[in-house]
Steps between C-alpha positions, in 0.01 A plus 500: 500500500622838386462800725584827383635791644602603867300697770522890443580607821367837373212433418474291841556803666244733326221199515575486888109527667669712751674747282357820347500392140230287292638345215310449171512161363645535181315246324149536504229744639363174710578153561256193386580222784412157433369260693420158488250474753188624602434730698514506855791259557863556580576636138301760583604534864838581344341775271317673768803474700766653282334705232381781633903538688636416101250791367638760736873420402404438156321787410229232315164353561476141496208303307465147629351233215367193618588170281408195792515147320786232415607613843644787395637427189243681272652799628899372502392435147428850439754651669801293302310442149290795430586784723710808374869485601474928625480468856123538497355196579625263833347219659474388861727162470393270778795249585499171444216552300641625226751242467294207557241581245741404266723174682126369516329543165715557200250656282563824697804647333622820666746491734744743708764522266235729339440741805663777639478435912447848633418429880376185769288732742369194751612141606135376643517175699274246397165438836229229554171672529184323583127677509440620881237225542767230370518195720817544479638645807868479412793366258481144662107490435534562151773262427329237717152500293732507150650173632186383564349584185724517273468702184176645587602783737446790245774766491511817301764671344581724238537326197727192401801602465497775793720472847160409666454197231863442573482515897226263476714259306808569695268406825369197368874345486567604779198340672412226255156690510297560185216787470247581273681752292264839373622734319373847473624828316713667746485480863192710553302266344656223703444721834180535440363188421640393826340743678184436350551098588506421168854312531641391871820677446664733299872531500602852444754830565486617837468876333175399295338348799592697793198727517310176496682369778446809730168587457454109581324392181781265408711246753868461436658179583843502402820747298721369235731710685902400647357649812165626701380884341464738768220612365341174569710385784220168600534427154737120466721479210529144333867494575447496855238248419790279305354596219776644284288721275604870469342664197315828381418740221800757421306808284648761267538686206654452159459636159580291162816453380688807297374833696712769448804514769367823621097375612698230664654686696277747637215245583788252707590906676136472560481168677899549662331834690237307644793290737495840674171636503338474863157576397509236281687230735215578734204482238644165385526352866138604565359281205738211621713506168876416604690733342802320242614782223729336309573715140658443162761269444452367855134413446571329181787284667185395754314443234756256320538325859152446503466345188798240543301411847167444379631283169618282805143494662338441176714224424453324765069519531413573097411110480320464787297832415397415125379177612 
């Protein structure tokens, strides 16, 4: 993967949200941002979360376009195959997502090599959530009814292919359980059919659900976390569980392939001034989204890692999944 160009440490300067300056994106007049989910999920979490910070540094509104389907690749699609190569047009790139649409189904033929990373904004660990009125009281409950019934327990998650299908997977070694996979187009969709009772679980991002979970309408179980959250500090992890499961959704921007050197680099000054912007450290904490900016070349070096992980996953499960 070829990145071009180095940070402007300029520009950084002038796009500083604490300085006196507002830049003016020299690109476009506004931003289309794609995204491959509906909304209401953590796609859009990310949107609402960033934007209106990028449109005060940017000097440009920002138009979100909704493409949900193929879990997320109609809009990957777009973004590598038919969007213009200016600077105006960026998607939100949800990781592994974006890499695993194409290890799983080769009829989807993008791939990074033909993005420009820009910016990871959030690393969001991967939850259990059951409806309030589940039966299941915690993590041991659940697992203990999927033994006993085993691929009927009905779990949602994002769409095949996402970290929640993944996680699910990932558990199921790791347990010798098997669910009742459902898919649904972004985790919205997912969260709300378990609240509803429409599915007894949905496995989710802790950002996407925590609302749910403090207002009481949604029971979590267990993180996909190394350690406990302090924000939900009676919350297990399945590591301390010996379950050694640590997964999650990592969210961000990218652009296609080919922008000019110059867009590049203001919209990563964008994202780098965000590392030091406390209004914006605090917003994020309040909607539960843990914070993991990670920009240019560095984001497309996680994105590489990724890929080489999840070939390894898929490997190992694609026969057992397309029986």
């Amino acid at each position: 993967m070829k990145i071009r160009g180095a940070y402007a440490a300029t520009l950084l300067s002038t796009l500083m949200l604490s300085g006196t300056a507002q830049a003016e994106y020299s690109a476009a007049d506004e931003i289309k941002v794609l995204q491959g989910f509906k909304a209401g999920g953590g796609s859009d979490a990310l949107a609402q979360l960033t934007q209106p910070f990028l449109r005060e540094s940017l000097g440009v509104e920002f138009v979100n376009q909704y493409l949900p389907g193929a879990t997320g690749a109609i809009a990957w699609t777009r973004l590598t195959k038919q969007s213009p190569e200016d600077g105006s047009v960026i998607s939100i790139t949800n990781t592994p997502m974006l890499m695993t649409n194409y290890i799983m189904n080769d009829s989807i033929t993008y791939s990074i090599d033909e993005l420009t990373p820009i910016a990871n904004v959030v690393t969001d660990p991967g939850i259990i959530v059951v409806p309030e009125d589940s039966p299941y009281k915690t993590v041991e409950d659940f697992f203990a009814a999927a033994k006993g019934r085993p691929g009927e327990v009905t779990v949602g998650n994002s769409g095949v292919g996402g970290d929640d299908f993944f996680s699910t997977i990932m558990i199921e070694k790791a347990t010798g359980l098997s669910f009742q996979k459902v898919p649904f187009q972004g985790d919205g969709p997912s969260a709300t059919a378990a609240m509803g009772g429409k599915i007894d679980a949905s496995f989710n991002n802790l950002g996407n659900v925590y609302g749910q979970i403090q207002s009481g309408s949604l029971r979590p179980l267990a993180v996909f976390a190394r350690e406990r959250l302090d924000i939900l500090p009676n919350v297990p992890t399945l590591v301390e569980k010996d379950i050694d499961v640590v997964a999650g959704s990592s969210r961000g921007y990218s652009a296609p392939a080919g922008i000019p050197d110059e867009a590049r680099e203001e919209l990563i000054a964008a994202f780098e001034s965000l590392k030091e912007n406390e209004e914006f450290q605090k917003t994020a904490q309040e909607r539960a989204l843990n914070l993991d900016i990670q920009t240019g070349d560095d984001y497309g070096q996680m994105m590489q890692d990724m890929e080489g992980q999840f070939e390894v996953i898929w490997a190992e499960v694609k026969d057992e999944v397309n029986q």
